[in-house]
C-alpha positions in Angstrom: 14.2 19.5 -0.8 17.3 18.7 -3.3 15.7 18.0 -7.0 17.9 14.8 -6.3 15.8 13.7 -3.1 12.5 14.6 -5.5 13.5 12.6 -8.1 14.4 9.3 -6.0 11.7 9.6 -3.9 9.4 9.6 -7.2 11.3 7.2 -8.5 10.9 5.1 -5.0 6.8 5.7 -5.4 7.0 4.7 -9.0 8.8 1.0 -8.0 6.3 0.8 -5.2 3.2 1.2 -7.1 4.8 -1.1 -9.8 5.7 -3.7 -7.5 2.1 -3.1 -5.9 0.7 -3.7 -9.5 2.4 -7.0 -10.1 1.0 -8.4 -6.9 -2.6 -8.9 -7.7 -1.6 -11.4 -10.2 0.9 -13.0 -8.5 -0.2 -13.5 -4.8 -3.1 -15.3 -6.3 -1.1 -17.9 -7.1 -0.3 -18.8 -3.3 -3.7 -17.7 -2.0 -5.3 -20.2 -1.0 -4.7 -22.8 -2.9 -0.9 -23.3 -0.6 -1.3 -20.4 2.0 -4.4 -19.1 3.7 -4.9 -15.7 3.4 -4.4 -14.9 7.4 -1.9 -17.2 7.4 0.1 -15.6 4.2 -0.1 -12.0 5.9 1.7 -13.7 9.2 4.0 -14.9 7.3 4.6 -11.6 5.6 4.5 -9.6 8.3 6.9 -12.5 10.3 9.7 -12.7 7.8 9.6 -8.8 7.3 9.9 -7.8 11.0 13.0 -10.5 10.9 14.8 -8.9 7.7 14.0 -5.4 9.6 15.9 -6.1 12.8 18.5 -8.1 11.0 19.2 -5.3 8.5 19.1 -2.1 11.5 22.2 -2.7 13.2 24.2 -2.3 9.6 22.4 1.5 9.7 22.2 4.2 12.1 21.5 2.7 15.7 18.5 4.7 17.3 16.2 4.2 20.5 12.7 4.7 20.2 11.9 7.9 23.2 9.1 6.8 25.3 6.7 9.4 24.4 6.7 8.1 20.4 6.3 4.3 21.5 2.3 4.9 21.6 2.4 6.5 18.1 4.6 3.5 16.6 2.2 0.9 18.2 -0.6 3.2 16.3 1.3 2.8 12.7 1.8 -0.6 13.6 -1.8 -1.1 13.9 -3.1 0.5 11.0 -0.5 0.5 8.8 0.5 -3.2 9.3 -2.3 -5.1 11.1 -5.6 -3.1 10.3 -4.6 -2.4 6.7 -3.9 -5.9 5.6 -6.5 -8.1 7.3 -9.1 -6.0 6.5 -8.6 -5.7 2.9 -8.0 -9.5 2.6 -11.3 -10.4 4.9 -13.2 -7.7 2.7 -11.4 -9.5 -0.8 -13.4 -12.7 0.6 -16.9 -11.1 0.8 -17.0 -8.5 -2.5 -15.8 -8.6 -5.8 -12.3 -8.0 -6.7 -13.6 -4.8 -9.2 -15.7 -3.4 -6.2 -12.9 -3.9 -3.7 -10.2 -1.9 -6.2 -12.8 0.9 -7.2 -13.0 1.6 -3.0 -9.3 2.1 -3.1 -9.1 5.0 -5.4 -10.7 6.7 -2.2 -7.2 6.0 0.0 -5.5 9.6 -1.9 -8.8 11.5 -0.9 -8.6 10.2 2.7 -5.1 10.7 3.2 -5.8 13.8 2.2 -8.2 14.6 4.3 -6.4 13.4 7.5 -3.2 15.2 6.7 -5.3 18.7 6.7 -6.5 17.4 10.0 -3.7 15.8 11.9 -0.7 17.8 10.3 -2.0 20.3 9.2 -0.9 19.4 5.3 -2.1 22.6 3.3 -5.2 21.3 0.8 -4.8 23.5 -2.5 -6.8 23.2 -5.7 -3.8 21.5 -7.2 -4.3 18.6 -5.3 -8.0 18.5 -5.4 -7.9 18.0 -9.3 -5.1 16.2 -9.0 -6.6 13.6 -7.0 -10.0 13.4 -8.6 -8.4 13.0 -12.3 -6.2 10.6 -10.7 -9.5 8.6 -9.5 -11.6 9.2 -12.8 -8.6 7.7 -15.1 -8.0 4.5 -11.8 -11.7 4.2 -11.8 -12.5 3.4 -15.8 -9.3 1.6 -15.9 -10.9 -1.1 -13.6 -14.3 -1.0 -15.0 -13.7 -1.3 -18.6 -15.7 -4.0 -19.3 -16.8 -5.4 -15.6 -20.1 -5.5 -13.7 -19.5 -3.4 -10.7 -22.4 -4.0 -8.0 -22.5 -2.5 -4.8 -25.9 -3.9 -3.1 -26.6 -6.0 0.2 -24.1 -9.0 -0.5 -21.1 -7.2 -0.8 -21.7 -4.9 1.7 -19.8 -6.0 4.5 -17.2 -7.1 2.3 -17.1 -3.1 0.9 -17.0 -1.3 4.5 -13.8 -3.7 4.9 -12.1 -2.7 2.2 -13.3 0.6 2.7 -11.9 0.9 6.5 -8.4 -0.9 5.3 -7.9 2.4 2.7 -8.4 4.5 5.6 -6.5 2.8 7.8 -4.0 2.6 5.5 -4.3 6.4 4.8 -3.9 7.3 8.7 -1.0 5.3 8.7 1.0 7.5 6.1 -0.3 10.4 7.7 0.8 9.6 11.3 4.0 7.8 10.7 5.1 11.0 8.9 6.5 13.2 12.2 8.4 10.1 13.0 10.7 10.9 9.9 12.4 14.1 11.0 13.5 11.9 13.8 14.2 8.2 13.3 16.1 6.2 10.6 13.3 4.6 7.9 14.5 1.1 8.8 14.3 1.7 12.7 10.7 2.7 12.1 10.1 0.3 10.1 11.6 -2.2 12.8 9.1 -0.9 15.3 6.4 -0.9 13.4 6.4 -4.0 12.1 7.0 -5.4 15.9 4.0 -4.2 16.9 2.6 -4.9 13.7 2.9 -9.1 14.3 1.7 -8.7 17.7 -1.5 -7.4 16.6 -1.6 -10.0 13.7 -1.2 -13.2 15.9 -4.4 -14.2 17.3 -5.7 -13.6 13.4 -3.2 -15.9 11.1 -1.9 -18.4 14.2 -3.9 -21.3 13.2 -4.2 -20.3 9.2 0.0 -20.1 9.5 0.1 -23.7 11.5 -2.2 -25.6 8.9 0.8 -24.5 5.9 1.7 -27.6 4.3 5.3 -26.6 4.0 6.8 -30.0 2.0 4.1 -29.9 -0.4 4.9 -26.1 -1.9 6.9 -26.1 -5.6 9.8 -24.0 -6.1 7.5 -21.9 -8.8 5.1 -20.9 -6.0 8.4 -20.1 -3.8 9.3 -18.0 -5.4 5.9 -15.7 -5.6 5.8 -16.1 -2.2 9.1 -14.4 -1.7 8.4 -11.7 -4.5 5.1 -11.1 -2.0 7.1 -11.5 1.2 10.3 -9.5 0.1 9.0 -7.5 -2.9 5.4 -6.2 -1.8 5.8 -5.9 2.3 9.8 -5.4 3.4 10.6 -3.5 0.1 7.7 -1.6 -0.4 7.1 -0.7 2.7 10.6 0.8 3.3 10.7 2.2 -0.2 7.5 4.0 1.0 8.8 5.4 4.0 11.8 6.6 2.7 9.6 8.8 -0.1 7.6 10.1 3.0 11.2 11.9 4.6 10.9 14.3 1.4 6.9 14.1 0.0 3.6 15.2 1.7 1.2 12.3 2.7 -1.2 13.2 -0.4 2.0 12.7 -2.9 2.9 9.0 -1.9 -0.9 8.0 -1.6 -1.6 9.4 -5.6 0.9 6.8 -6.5 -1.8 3.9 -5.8 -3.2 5.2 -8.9 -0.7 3.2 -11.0 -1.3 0.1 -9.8 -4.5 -0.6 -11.7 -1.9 1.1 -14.6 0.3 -1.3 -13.8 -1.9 -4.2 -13.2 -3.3 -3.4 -16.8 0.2 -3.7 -18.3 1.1 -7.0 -17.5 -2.0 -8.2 -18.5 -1.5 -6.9 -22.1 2.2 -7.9 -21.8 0.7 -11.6 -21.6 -2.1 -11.0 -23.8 -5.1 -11.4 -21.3 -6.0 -7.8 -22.1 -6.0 -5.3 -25.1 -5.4 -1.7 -25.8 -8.5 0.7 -26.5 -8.6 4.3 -26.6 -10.8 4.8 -23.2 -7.4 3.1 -21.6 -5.4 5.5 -23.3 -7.5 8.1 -21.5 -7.6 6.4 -18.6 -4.1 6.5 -18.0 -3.5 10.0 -19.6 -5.9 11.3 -16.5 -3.6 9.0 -14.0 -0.6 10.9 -15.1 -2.2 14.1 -15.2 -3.2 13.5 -11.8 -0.2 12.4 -9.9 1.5 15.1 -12.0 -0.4 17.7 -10.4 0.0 16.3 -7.1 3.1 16.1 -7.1 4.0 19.4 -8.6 2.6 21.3 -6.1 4.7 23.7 -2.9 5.2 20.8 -0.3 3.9 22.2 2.8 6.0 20.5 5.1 9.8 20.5 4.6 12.2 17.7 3.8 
């Protein structure tokens, strides 16, 4: 791999995470006060498979073979379907500090799974990477918050906790598909079978949007959320996966709390301290690490 494919594809997982960031804060200004949260992620998931086949045919014109249609119908299960409607049925039933602490564990999974399924190599590097990484995400988001994991969020936990490793067996399995495919044909695919799977959960949530009764203020966070955080960071993200291991694109997610923490100073809802100096020293020191180390499976 070309220092010049490195640095874009960090530089792609650096826009990703930041656009991730921004999200919290602005999708809650559509949900659910104008879009129910089933609903939103059909719409998302809708517009983005559109912008998908629309964009393909201006790229490199490819046909899925038959023995990697069960594998796309896989990413577009977990990596579409699975992934968002579990973490927004799991947002309803914890807190929002529980539900972000249980995604630091998404790098550790996709870790995990890529020893397993493709046999990623798992050094000490990585290890220390990821668990500074988590340390610096993890007292970011509780500086200053009750965190409670007990009997009423629960449920609410295991969903979140199933959408990280969905999510994580989505970037590991979607990864052998990018020696052979163009990242917008996959994403195409995907994001077919994706809406498929996401019908029969945000039909009648998508049906009940009162369209006329939207401002232009809250149009426009819906298409930063339609176009910022699902067609371009999803694309984005594949595209970093043609160069990076799994575990290097997953360590990004530790910026979003980074990210999230940012803005909020930026519009004085927050203020600096030294433990989130720390905090996001051990962030940096962890996707440093990470990402520093031999890839074990070539570009």
């Amino acid at each position: 791999m070309t220092n010049g494919k490195a640095i874009r594809s960090h530089f792609f997982l650096f826009l990703v995470n930041f656009i991730y960031g921004a999200n919290f804060l602005i999708a809650k200004m559509v949900m659910p006060a104008y879009i129910l949260p089933t609903g939103f992620i059909l719409l998302r998931v809708l517009v983005t498979t559109l912008l998908f086949f629309a964009l393909a045919p201006f790229f490199k014109r490819e046909k899925a073979e038959r023995k990697d249609i069960f594998l796309l119908i896989c990413c577009g299960l977990s990596g579409v379907a699975i992934n968002q409607i579990l973490f927004f049925k799991g947002l309803a039933l914890t807190t929002p500090i529980n539900a972000s602490i249980i995604m630091t564990a998404t790098p550790i999974l996709v870790l995990i799974a890529a020893a397993v399924f493709i046999k990623e190599k798992v050094t000490s590097k990585k290890i220390i990477g990821i668990l500074l990484g988590a340390c610096g995400a993890v007292f970011l988001l509780a500086l200053g918050k009750t965190i409670s994991f007990n009997s009423d969020t629960f449920r609410g936990d295991i969903y979140v906790f199933l959408n990280a490793l969905s999510y994580g067996i989505f970037l590991v399995i979607v990864k052998p598909l990018m020696s052979k495919y163009h990242p917008l044909n996959i994403m195409k695919w995907v994001f077919l079978a994706g809406f498929f799977f996401v019908i029969p959960f945000g039909y009648e949530e998508f049906g009940a949007i009162q369209w006329q009764q939207i401002p232009s203020s809250i149009w426009l966070a819906i298409l930063y959320v339609v176009i910022g955080t699902t067609c371009i960071a999803y694309l984005l993200n594949t595209i970093a996966l043609q160069t990076m291991d799994p575990s290097i694109v997953s360590i990004y997610i530790y910026l979003q709390p980074l990210v999230a923490t940012m803005f909020a100073l930026f519009y004085n809802q927050d203020h600096l301290s030294f433990l989130k100096i720390v905090s996001a020293l051990l962030i940096f020191a962890g996707v440093y690490l990470v990402s520093s180390g031999k890839k074990s499976i070539p570009a």
